[in-house]
PyMOL Python script that loads the backbone (N, CA, C, O; Angstrom):
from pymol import cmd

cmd.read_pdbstr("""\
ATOM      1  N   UNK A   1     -38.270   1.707  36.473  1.00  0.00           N
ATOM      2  CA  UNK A   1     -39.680   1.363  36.656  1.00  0.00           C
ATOM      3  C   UNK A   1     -40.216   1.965  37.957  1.00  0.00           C
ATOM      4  O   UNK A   1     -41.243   2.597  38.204  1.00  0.00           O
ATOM      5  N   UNK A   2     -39.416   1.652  38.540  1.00  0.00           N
ATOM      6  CA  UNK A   2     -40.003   2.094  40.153  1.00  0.00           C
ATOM      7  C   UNK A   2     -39.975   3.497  40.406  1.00  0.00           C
ATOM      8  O   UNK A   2     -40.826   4.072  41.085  1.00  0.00           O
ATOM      9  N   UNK A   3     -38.784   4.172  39.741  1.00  0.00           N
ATOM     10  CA  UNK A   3     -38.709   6.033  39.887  1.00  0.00           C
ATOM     11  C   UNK A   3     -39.766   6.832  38.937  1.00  0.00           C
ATOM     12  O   UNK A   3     -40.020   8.035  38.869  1.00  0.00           O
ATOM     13  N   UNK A   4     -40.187   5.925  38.366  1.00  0.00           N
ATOM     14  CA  UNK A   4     -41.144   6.656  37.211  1.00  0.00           C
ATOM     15  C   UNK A   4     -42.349   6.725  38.337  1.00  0.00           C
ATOM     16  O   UNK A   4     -42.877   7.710  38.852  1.00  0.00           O
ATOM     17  N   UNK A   5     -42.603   5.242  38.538  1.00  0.00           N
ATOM     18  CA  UNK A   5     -44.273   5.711  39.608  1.00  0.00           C
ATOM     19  C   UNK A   5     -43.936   6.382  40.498  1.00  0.00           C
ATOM     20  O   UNK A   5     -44.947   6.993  40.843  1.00  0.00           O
ATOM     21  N   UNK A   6     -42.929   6.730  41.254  1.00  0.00           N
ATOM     22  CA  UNK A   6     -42.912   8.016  42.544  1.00  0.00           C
ATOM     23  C   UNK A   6     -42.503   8.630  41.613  1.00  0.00           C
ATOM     24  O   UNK A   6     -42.934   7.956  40.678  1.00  0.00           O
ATOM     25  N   UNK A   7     -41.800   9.701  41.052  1.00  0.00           N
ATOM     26  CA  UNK A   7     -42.071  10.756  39.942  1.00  0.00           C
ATOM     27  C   UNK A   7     -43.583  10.925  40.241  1.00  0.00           C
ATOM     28  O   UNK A   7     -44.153  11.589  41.106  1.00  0.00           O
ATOM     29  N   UNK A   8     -44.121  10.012  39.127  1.00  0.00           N
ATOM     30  CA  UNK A   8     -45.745  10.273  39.126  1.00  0.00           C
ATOM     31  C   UNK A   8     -46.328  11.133  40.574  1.00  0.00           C
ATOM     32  O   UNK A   8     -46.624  12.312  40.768  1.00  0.00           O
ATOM     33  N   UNK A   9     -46.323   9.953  41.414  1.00  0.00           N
ATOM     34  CA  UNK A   9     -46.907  10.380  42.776  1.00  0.00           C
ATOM     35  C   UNK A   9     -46.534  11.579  42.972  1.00  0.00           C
ATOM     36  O   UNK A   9     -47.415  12.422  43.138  1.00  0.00           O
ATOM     37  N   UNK A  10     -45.514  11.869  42.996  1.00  0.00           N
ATOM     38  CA  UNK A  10     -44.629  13.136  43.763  1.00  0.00           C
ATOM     39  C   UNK A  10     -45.223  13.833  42.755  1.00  0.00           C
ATOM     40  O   UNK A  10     -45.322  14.982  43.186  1.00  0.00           O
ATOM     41  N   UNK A  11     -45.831  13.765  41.271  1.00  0.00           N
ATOM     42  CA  UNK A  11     -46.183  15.374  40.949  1.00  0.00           C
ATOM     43  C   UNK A  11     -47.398  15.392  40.946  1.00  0.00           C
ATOM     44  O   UNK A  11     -47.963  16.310  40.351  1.00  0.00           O
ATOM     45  N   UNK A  12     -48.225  14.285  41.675  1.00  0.00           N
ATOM     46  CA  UNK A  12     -49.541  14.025  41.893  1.00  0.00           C
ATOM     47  C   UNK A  12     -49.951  15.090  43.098  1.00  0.00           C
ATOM     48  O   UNK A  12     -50.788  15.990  43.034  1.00  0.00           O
ATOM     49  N   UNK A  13     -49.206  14.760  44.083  1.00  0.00           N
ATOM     50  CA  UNK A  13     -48.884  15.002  45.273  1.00  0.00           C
ATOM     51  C   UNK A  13     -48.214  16.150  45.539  1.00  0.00           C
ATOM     52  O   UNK A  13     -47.637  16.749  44.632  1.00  0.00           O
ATOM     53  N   UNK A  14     -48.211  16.608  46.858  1.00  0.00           N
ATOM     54  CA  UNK A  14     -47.249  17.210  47.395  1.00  0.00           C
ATOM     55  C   UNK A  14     -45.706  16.576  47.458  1.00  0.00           C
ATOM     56  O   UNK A  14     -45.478  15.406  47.765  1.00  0.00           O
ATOM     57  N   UNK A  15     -44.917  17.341  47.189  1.00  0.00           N
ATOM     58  CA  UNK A  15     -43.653  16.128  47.320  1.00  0.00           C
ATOM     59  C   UNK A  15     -43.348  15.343  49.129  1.00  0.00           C
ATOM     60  O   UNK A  15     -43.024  14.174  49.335  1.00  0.00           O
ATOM     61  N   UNK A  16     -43.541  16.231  50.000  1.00  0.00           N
ATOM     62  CA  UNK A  16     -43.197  15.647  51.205  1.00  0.00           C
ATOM     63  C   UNK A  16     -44.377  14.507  51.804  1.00  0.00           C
ATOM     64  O   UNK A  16     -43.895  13.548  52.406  1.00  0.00           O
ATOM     65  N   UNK A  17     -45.726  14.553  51.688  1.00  0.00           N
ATOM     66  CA  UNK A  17     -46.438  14.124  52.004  1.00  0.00           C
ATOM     67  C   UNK A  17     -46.227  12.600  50.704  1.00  0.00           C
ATOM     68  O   UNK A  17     -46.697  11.537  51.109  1.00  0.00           O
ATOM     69  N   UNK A  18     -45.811  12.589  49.812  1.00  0.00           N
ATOM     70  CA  UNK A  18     -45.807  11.405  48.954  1.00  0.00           C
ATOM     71  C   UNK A  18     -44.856  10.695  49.227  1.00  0.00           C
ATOM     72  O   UNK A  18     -44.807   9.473  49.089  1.00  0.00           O
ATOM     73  N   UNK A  19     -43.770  11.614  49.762  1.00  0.00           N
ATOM     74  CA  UNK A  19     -42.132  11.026  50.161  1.00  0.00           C
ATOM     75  C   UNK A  19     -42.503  10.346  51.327  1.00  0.00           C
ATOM     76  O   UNK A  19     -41.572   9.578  51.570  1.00  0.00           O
ATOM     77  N   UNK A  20     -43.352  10.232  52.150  1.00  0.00           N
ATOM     78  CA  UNK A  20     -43.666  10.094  53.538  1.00  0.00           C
ATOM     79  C   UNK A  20     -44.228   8.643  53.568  1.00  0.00           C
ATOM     80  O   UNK A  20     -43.754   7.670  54.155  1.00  0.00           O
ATOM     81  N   UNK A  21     -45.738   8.753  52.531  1.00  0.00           N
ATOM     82  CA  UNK A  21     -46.067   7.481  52.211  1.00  0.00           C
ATOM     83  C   UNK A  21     -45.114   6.033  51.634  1.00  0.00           C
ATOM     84  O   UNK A  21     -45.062   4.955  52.225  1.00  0.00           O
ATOM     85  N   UNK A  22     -44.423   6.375  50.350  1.00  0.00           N
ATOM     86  CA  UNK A  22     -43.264   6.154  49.804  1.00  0.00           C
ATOM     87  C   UNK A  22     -42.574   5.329  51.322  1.00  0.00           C
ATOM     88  O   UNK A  22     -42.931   4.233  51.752  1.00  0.00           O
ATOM     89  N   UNK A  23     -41.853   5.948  51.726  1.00  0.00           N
ATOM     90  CA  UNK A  23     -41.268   5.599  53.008  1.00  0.00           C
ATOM     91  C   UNK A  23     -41.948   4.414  53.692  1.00  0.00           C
ATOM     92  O   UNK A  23     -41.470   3.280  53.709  1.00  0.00           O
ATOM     93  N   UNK A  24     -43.421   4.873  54.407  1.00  0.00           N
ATOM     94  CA  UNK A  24     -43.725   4.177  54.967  1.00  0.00           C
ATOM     95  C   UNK A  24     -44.347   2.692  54.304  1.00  0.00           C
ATOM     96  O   UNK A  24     -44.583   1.804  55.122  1.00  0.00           O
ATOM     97  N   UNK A  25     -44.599   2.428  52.925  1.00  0.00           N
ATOM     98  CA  UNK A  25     -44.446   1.576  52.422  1.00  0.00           C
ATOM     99  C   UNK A  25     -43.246   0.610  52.148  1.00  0.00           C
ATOM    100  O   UNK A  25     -43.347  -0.616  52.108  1.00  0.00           O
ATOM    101  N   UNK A  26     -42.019   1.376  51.951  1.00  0.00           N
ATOM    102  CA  UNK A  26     -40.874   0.792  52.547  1.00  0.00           C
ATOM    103  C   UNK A  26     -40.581   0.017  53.604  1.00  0.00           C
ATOM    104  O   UNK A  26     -40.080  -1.104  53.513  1.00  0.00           O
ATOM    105  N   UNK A  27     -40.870   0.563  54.604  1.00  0.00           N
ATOM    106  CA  UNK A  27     -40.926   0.069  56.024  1.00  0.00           C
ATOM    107  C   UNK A  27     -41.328  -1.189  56.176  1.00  0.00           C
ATOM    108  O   UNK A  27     -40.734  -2.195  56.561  1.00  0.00           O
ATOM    109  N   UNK A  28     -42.819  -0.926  55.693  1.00  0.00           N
ATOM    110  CA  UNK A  28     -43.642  -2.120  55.743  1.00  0.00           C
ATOM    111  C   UNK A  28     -43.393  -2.948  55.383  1.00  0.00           C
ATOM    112  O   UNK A  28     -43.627  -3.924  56.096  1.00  0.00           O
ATOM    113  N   UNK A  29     -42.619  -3.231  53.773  1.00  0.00           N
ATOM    114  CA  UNK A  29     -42.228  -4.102  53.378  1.00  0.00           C
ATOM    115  C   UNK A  29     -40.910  -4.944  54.026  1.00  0.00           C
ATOM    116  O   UNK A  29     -40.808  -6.165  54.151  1.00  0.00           O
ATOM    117  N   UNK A  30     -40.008  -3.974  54.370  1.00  0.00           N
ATOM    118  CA  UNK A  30     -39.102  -4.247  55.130  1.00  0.00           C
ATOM    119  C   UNK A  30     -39.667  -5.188  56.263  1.00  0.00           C
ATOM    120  O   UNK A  30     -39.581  -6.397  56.048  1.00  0.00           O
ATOM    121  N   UNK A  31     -40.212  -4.783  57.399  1.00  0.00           N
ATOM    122  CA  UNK A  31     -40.706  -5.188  58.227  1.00  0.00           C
ATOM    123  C   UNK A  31     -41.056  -6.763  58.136  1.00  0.00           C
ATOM    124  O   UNK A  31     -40.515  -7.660  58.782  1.00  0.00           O
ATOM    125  N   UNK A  32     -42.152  -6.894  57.125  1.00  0.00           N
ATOM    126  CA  UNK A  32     -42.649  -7.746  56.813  1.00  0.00           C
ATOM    127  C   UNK A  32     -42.327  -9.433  56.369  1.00  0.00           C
ATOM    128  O   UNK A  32     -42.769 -10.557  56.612  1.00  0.00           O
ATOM    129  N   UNK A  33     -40.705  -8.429  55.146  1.00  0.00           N
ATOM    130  CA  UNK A  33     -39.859  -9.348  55.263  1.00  0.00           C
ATOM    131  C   UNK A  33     -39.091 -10.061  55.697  1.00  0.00           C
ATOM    132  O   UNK A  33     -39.001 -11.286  55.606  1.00  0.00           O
ATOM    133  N   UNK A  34     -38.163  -8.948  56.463  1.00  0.00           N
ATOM    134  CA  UNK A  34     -37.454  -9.724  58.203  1.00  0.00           C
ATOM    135  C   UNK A  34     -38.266 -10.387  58.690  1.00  0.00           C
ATOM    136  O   UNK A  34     -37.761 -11.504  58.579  1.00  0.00           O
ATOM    137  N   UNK A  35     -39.342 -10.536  59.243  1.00  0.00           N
ATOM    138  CA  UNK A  35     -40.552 -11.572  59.767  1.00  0.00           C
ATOM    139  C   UNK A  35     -40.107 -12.984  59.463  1.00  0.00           C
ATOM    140  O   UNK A  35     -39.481 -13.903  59.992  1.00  0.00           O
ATOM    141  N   UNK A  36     -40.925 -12.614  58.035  1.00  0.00           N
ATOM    142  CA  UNK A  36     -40.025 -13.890  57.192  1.00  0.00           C
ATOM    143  C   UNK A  36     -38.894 -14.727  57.636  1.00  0.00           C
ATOM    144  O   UNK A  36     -38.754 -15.809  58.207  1.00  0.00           O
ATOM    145  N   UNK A  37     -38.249 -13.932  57.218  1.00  0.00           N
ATOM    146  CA  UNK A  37     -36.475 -14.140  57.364  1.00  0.00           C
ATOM    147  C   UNK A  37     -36.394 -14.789  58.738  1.00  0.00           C
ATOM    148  O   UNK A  37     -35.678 -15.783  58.858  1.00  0.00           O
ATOM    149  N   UNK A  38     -37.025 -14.344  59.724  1.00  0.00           N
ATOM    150  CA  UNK A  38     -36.501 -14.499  61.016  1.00  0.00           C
ATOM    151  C   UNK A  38     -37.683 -16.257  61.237  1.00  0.00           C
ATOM    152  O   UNK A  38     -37.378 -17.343  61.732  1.00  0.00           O
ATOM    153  N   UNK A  39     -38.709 -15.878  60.747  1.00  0.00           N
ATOM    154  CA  UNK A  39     -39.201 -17.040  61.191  1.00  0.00           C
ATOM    155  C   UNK A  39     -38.739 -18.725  60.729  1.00  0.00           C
ATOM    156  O   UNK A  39     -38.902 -19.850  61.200  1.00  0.00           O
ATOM    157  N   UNK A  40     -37.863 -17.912  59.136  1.00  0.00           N
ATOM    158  CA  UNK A  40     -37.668 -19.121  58.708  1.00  0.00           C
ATOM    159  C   UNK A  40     -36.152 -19.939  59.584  1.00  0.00           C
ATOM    160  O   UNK A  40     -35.856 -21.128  59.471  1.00  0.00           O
ATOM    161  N   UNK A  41     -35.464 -18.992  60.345  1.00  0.00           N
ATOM    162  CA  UNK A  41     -34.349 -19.074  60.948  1.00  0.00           C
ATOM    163  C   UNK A  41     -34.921 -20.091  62.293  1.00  0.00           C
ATOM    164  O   UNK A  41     -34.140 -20.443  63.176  1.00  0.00           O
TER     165      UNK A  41
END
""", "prot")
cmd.dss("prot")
cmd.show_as("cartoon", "prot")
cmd.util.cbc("prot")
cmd.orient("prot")
């Protein structure tokens, strides 16, 4: 499910500039969640 929509993007896109976003949505989520995690600690 998830490789199909970046597929998409990436042939929407440039591949590095989509890989980039991709990423930084990662992050974010990451980020966001440790937050979490940490606040509930």
């Amino acid at each position: 499910m998830m490789s199909k929509a970046t597929n998409e993007v990436l042939e929407r896109r440039g591949g590095i500039s989509a890989l980039k976003q991709i990423v930084r949505v990662i992050v974010d989520f990451a980020v966001c969640y440790g937050y979490r995690v940490i606040k509930k600690l």
